[in-house]
Residue frames relative to the residue before (quaternion, step in Angstrom):
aa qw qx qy qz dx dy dz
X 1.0000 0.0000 0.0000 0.0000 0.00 0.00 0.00
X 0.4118 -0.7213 0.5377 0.1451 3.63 -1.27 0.77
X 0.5785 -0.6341 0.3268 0.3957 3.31 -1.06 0.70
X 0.5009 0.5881 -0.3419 0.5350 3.54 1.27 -0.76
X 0.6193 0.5531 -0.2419 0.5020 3.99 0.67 -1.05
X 0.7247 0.4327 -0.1044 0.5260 3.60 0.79 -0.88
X 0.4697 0.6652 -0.2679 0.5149 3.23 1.58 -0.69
X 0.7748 0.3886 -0.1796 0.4652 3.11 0.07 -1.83
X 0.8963 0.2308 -0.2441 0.2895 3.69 0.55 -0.87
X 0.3826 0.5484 -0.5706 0.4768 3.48 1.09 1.07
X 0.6546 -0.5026 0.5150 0.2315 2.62 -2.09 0.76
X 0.4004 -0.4032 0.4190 0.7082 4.40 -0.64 0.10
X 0.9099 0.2712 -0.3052 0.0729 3.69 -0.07 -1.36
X 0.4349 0.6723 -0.4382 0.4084 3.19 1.70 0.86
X 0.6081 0.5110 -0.4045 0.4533 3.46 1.42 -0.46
X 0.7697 0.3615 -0.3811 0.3629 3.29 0.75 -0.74
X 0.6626 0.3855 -0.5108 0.3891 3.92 0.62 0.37
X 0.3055 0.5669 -0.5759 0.5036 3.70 1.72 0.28
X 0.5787 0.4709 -0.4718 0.4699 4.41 0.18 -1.41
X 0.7419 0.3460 -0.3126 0.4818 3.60 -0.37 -1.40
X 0.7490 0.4221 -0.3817 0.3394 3.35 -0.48 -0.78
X 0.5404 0.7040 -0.1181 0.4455 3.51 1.05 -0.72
X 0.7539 0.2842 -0.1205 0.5799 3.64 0.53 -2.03
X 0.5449 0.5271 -0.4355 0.4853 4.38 1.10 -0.97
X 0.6093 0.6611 -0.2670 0.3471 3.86 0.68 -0.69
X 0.7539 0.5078 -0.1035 0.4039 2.75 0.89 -1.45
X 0.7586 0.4486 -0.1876 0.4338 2.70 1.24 -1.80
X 0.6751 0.4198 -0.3713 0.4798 3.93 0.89 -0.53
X 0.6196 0.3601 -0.5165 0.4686 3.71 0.76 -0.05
X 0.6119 0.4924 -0.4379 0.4373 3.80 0.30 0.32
X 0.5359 -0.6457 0.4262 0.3380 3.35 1.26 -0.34
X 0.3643 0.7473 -0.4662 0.3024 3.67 1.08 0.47
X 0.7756 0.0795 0.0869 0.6201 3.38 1.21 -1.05
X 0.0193 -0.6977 0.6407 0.3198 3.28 -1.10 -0.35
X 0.8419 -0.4498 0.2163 0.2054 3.01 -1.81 0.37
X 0.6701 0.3767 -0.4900 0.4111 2.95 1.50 -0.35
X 0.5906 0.5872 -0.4903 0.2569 3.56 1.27 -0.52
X 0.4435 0.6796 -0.4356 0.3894 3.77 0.89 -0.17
X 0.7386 0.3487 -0.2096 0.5375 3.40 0.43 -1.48
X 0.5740 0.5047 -0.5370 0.3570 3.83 0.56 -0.59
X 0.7857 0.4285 -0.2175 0.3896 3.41 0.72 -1.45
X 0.5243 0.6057 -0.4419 0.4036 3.99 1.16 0.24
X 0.5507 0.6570 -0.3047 0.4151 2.99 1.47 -1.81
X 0.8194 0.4689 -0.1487 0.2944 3.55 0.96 -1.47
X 0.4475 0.4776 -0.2391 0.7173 3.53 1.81 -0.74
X 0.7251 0.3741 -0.4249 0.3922 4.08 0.46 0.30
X 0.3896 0.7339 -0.3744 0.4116 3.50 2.02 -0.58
X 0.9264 0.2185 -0.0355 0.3046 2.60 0.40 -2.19
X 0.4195 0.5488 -0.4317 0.5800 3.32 1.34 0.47
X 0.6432 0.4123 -0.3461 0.5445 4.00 0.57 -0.16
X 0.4359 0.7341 -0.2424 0.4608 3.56 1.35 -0.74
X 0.8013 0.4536 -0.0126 0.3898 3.10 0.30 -2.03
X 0.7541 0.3746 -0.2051 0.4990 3.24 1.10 -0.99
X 0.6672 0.4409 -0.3031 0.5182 3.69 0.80 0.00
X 0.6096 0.4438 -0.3476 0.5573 3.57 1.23 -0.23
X 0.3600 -0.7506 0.4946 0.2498 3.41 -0.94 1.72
X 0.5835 -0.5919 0.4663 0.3027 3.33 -1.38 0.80
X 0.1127 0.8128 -0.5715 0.0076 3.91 -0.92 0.78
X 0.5325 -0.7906 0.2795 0.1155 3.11 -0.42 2.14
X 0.5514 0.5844 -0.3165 0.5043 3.27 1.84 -0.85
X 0.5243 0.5369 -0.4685 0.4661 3.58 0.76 -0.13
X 0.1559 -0.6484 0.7095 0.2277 4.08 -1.14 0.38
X 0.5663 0.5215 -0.4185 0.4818 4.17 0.81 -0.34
X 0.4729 0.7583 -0.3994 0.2045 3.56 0.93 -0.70
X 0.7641 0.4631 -0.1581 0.4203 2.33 0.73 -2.04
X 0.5938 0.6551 -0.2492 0.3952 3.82 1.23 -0.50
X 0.5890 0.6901 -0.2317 0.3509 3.09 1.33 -0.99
């Protein structure tokens, strides 16, 4: 199958976790990362997204809106 072939039959949000699933591959079998640093840094971008959503929003803050 071609990439254009593979294209056509993913969903958008199957292509993009095909992209991610794909570039994290790549990049630890080159030696950019390793696996655990991947999961360390998901585990963490899942904190603070869980973080974010349970912390009540407070307009008087200007960082807030950054946050």
């Amino acid at each position: 199958m071609s990439y254009e072939e593979a294209m056509e039959l993913a969903s958008r949000d199957d292509a993009f976790k095909a992209t991610v699933y794909a570039m994290n591959t790549l990049l630890i079998h080159k030696g950019v990362y390793t696996q655990d640093e991947f999961q360390q840094l998901f585990v963490e971008w899942v904190k603070k997204e869980q973080h974010k959503k349970t912390r009540p929003h407070d307009a008087s803050r200007p960082e807030a809106a950054f946050a």
